[in-house]
N, C-alpha and C positions, 0 to 999 in steps of 0.2 A: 869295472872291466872296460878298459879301451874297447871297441868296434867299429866297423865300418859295416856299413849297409848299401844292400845293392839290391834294387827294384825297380818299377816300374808304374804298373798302374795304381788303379785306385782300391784296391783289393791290399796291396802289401803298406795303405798306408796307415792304418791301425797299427799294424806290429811296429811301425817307427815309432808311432807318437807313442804306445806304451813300453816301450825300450825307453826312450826317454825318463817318463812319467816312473819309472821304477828306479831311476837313479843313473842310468849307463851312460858311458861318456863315452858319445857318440862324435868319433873324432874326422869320421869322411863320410859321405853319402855320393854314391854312385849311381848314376839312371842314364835314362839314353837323351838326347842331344834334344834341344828341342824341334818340335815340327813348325811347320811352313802354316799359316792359318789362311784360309783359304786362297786367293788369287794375288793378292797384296805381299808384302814385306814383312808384317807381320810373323810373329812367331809365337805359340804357345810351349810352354815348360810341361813335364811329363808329372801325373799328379804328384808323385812323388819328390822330384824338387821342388813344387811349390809349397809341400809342407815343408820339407826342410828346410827352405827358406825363411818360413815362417817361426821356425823353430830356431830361430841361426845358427843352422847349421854350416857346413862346406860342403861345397857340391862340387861333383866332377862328373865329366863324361869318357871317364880312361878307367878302362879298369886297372889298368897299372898305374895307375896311382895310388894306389890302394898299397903298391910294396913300400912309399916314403911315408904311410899315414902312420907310422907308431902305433898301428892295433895291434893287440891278440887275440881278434876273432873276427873275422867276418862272416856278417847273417846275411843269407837271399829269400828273397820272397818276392817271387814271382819278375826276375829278373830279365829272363829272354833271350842269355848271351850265352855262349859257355864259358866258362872259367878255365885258364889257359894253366897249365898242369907249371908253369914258372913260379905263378902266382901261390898255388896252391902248394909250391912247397914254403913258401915263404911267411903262408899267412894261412891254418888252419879256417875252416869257414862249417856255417852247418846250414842246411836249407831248410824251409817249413812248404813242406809236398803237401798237396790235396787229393789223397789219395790213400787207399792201404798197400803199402809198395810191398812184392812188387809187382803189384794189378796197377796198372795205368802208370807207366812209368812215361817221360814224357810232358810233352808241351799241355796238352788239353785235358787229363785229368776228370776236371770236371763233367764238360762234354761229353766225353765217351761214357764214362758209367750212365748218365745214361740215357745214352744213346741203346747200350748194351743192354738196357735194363736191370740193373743191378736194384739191388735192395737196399745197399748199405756201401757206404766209402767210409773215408774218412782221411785224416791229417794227423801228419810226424814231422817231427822236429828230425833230421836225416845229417851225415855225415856227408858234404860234397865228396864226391872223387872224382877222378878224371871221366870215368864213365856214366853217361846218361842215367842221373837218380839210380846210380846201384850202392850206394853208400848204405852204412848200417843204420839203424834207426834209436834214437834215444830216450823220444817219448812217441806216444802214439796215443790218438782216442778214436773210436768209432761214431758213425753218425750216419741215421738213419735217413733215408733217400724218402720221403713223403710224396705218395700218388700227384701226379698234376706240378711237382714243384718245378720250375724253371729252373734252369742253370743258373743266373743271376739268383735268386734265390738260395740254391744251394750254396752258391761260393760266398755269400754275403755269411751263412753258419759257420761254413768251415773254416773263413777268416775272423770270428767271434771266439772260435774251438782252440783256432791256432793259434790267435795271439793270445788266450792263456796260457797255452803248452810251451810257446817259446819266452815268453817271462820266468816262468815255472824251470823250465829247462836251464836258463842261464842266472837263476839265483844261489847257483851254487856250481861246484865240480862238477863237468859233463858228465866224467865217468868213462865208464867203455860202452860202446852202440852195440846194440842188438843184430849182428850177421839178420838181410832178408832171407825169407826161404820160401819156398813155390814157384811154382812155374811165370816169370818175366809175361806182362803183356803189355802193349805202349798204344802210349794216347799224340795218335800224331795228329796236328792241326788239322781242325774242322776246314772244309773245302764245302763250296758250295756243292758238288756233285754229291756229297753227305748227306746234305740235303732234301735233296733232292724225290717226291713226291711219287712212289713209284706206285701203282693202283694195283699191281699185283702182288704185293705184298698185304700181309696181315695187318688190320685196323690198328692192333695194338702196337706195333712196331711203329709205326707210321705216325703215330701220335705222340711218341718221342720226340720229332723231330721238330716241330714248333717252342715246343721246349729250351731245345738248344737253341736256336737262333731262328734267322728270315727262311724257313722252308717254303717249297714252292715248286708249282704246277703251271702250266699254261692255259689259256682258255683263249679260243679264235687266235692263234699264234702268240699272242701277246703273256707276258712272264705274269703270274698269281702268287703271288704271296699270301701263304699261310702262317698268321702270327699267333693264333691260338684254336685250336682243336681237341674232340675229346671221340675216344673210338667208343662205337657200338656195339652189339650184337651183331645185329642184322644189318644189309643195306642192298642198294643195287648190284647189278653186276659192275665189274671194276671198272672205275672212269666214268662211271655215270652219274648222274643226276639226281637225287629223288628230294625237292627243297635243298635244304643245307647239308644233306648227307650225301657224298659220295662213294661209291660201292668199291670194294676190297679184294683182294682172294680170299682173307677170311673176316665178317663183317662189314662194318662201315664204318667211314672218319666223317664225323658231324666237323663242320667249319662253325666257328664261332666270329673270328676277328680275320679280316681278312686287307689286301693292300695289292689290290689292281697297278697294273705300271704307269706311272708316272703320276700315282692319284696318294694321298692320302690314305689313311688306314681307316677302317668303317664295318662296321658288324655285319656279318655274312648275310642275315637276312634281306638288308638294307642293298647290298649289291647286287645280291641275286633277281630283288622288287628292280634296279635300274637294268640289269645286264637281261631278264628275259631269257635265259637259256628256252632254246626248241626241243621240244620232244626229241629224245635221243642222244640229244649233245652231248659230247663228255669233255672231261678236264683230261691233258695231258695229252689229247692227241693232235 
């Protein structure tokens, strides 16, 4: 089967190299342009054309080029763009979502389950359509959500999960997709306000949030980053202090790893011994 593939990070580069590795003659690869590397001239490639590259493949940064590429199918994974409904009459395509659609339809996926605390996500091999991941689904597996996992963790599974389901999916006639059904809910990009450390909220919620990404509090004006935590039972009242555990509406969030501004990352305990908080101090105000 002709293909062209359109991705981005380091997450959709598995499913290329085993598209490859199974045989598919992989006749365009599309990604975004390269970026500027720091202050210089300099430019780094998106991980994804450096495997292709590596692969010799052809790289493009147009997604209409994808109409002179002679495929019959194009795959996304985790691409970033949308696909302009010209293209999409011209060149069927299927995407591989991280997610059970249609819960987390959407850019962030990952992130929000959970954020939402969800138990369980998972990944489908989906029909694109013009609309935001409403396409039908072809194949689908489940995958359980494990206490403590980090987002980067979870999506390094559900990129293991997927690129067997989209091997699996395209070793043969597609078929016809599976219409979603359930109530739509969308995973839109993580904002640092997402983030963000609120001491009146429940421990356990709260503890989600390092998870996802740099969460984060202030202490004597200056921004706190929370890069790993785990909620309590018990703790102070909210925004307070007791050691490493600061108090909740309900419970407490123990700090574990923590990243003061402009300082390096360093175990909560170790900050708390240099930083000296005063009886009474609290984070976040």
């Amino acid at each position: 089967m002709r293909l062209v593939f359109l991705g981005t990070p380091e997450a959709a580069v598995p499913p290329l190299r085993a598209l490859v590795d199974a045989g598919h003659d992989v006749v365009l690869v599309v990604t975004r342009a390269d970026k500027r590397r720091g202050r210089g001239r300099d430019t780094s490639p998106s991980p994804v054309k450096a495997a292709a590259l590596e692969l010799g493949l052809p790289v493009s940064h147009k997604v209409d080029d994808v109409l002179d590429a002679g495929a019959s199918l194009g795959v996304v994974v985790a691409f970033g763009q949308i696909i302009k409904p010209h293209v999409l009459e011209r060149v069927p395509m299927v995407n591989l979502h991280f997610s059970l659609l249609p819960r987390w339809r959407g850019a962030a996926p990952v992130e929000r389950a959970i954020l939402a605390g969800d138990l369980e996500t998972g990944v489908g091999v989906m029909a694109v359509e013009e609309g935001l991941d409403t396409g039908g689904v072809y194949l689908q597996d489940r995958v359980v959500i494990h206490p403590d996992e980090t987002a980067d963790a979870l999506r390094s599974r559900l990129v293991a999960v997927g690129t067997d389901l989209l091997v699996e999916a395209l070793s043969g006639p597609l078929g016809e997709p599976v219409p979603q059904t359930g109530e739509p809910t969308y995973a839109a990009k993580v904002t640092p306000e997402d983030l963000a450390l609120d001491w009146q909220r429940p421990a356990a919620e709260l503890a989600r949030r390092p998870r996802v990404g740099k969460a984060w509090t202030t202490f004597r004006g200056r921004r706190l980053l929370v890069l790993a935590a785990r909620a309590l039972p018990a703790g102070p009242e909210p925004g307070a202090l007791d050691g490493t555990v600061v108090g909740t509406a309900v419970g407490g969030l123990e700090l574990i790893t923590v990243q003061p501004e402009g300082k390096a990352p360093l175990a909560a305990t170790a900050w708390r011994n240099g930083a000296r908080p005063a009886a009474g101090e609290h984070l976040g105000g």
